[in-house]
Structures are given as C-alpha cells and as structure tokens.
Backbone bond lengths (Angstrom), bond angles and torsions (degrees), N, CA, C in turn:
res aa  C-N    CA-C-N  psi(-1)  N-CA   C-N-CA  omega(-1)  CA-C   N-CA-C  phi
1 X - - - 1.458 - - 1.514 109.23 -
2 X 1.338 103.37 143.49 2.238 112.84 -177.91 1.135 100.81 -109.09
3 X 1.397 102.95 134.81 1.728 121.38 167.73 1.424 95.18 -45.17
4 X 1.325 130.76 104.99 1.161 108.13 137.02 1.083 139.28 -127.12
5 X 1.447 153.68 168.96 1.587 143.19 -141.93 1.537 94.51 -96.16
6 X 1.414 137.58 -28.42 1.788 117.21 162.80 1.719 106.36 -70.58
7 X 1.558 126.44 -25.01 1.563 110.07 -161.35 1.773 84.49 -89.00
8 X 1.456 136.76 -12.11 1.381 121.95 -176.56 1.683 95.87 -81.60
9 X 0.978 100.61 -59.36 1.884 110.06 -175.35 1.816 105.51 -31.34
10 X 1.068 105.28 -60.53 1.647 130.27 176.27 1.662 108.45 -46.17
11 X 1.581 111.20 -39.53 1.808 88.60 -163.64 2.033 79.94 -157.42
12 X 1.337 94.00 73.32 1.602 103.03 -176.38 1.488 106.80 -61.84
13 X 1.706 113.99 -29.94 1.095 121.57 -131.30 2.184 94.84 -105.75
14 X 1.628 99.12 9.60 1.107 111.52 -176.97 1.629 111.08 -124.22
15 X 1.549 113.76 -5.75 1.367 148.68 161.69 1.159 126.89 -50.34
16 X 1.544 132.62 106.24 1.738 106.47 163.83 1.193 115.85 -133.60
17 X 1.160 114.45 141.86 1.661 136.23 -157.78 1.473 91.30 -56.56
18 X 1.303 121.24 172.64 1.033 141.24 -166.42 1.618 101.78 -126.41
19 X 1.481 144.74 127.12 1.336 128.56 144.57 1.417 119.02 -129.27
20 X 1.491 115.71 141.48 1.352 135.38 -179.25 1.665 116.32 -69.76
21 X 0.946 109.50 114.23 1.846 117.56 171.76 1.332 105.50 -141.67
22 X 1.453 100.53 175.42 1.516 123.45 -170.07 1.775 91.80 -107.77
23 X 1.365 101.25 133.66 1.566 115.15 170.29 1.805 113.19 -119.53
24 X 0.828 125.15 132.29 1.402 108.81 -168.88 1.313 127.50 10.25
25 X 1.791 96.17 72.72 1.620 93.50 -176.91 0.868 145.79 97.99
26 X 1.965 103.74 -40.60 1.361 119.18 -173.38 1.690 96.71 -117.87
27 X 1.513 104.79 157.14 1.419 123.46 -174.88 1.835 94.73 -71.60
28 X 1.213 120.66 135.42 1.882 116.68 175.37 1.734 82.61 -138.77
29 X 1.601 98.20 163.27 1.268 113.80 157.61 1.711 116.63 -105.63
30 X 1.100 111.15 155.40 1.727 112.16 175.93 1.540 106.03 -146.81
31 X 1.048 98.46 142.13 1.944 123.25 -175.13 1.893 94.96 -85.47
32 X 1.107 107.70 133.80 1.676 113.29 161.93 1.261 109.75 -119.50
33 X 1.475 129.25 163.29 1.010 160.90 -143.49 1.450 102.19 -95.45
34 X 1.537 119.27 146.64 1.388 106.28 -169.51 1.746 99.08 -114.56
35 X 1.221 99.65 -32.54 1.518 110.20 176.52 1.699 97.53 -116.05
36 X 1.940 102.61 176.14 1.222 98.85 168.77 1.238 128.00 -124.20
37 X 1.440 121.47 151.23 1.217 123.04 -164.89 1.554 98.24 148.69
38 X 1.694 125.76 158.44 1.111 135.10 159.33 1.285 140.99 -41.18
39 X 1.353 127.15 109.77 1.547 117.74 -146.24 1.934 90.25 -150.66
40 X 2.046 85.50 98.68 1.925 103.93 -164.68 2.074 87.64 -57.78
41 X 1.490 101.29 -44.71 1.248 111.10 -171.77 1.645 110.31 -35.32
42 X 1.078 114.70 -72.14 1.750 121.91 -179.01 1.528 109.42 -55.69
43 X 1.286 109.56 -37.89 1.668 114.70 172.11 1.626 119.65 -44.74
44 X 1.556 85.03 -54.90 1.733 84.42 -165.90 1.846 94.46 -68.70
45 X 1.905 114.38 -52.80 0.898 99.97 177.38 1.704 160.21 -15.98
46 X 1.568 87.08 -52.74 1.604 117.92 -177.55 1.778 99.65 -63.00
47 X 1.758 99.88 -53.65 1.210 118.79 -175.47 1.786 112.14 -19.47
48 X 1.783 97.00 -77.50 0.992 97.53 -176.64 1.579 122.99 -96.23
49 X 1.202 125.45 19.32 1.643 130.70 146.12 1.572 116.84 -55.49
50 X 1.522 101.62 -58.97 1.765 122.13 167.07 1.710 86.95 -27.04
51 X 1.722 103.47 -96.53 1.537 110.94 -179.26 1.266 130.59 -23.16
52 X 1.244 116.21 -7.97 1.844 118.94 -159.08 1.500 113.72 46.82
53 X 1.243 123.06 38.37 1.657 129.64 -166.48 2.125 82.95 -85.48
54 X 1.232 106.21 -54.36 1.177 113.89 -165.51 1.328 110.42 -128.36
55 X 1.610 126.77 160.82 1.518 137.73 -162.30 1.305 90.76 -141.45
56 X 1.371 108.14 145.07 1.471 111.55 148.64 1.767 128.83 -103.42
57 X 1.623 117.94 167.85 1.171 108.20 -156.74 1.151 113.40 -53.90
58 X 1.809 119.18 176.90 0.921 130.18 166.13 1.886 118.30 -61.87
59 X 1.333 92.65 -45.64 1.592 124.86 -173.95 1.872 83.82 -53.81
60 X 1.009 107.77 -67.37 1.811 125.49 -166.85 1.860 112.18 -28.65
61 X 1.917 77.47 -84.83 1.538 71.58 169.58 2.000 142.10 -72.73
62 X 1.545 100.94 8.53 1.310 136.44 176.96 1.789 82.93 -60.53
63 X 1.213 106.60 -90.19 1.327 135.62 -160.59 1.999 102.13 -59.57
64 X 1.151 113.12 -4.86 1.638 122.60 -164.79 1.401 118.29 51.94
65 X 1.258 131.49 19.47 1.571 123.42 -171.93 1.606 99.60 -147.86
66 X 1.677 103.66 171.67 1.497 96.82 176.15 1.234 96.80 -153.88
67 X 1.496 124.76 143.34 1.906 121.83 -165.60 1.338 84.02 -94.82
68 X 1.216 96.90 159.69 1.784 125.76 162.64 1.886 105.21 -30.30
69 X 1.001 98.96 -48.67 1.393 118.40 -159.90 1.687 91.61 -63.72
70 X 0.913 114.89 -57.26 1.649 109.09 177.78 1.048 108.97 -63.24
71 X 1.689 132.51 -59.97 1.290 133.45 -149.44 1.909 81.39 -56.15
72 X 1.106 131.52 -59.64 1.588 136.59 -162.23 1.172 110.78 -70.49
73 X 1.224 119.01 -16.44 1.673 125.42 166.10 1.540 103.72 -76.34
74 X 1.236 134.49 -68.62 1.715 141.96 178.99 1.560 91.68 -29.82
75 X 1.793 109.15 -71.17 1.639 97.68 -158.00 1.440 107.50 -60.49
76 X 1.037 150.86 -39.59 1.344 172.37 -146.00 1.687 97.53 -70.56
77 X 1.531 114.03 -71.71 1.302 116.95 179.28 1.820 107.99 -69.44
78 X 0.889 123.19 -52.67 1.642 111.39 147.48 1.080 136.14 27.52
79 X 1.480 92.29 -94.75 1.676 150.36 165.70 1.617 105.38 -43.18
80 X 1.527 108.05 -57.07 1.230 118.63 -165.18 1.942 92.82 -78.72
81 X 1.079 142.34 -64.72 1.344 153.54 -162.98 1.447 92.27 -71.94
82 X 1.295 144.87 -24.81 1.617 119.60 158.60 1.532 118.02 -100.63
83 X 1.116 124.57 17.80 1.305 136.41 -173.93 1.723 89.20 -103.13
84 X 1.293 131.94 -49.96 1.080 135.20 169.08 1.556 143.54 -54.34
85 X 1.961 92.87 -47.09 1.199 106.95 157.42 1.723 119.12 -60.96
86 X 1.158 99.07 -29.93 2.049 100.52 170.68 1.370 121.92 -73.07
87 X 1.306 105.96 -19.48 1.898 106.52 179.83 1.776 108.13 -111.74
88 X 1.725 98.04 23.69 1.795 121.29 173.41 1.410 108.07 -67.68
C-alpha cells in the first residue's frame, strides 16, 4: 500500500505523522502516536528507524505520515530479509 494524500484523508485515524530529529548526530525520521496509549507497533518501529535498520518511503515522508499498513509492511519485509539472511 502508497502513502497517499486521499488513503491518509480517508483513515487519518490509522495514520501517523512522521517527525524529523537528530539521533546521534544523524538526521532519523520517527512516527508519533495518534491517540494515547501503548503502541508495541511504533515501539519496535521507531526502534529500528533510530538504528537506520529501516527507512520509510520516499512517498511517506513526502506526504509527512505513514498508515498502519506501511508501518506493518517495513517490519514485515525486515522480518522477512533477516530471517533469510540467518538461513544464508
């Protein structure tokens, strides 16, 4: 699924903003929370964005937000590309 500005408009509430900071030094992006409460999803996420393990799209941070659907797509392929690299 693509960031795009009718599928954010459509399901905001499954959306999370995107913000730019410096992490040791280096420029990272990080997803925030749209509601509140504990969210393992953004946790692990952030986790490895912080790390540079993973990026989000171009399209993504274009648009400043990223749906569920991506954030779970990134970890997913991840998941899949070190699950692989271990049975290398």
């Amino acid at each position: 699924h693509r960031c795009t500005t009718s599928f954010i408009i459509k399901s905001f509430k499954m959306a999370y903003q995107i913000k730019s900071i410096r992490y040791q030094n280096s420029p990272r992006k990080i997803l925030l929370q749209n509601i509140n409460g504990p969210c393992p999803l953004l946790a692990a996420a952030n986790a490895l964005l912080l790390r540079g393990v993973i990026t989000l799209s171009s399209e993504c941070v274009r648009n400043g937000v990223a749906s569920t659907d991506d954030v779970v797509n990134m970890l997913a392929n991840r998941a899949l590309i070190r699950s692989q690299q271990s049975s290398s």
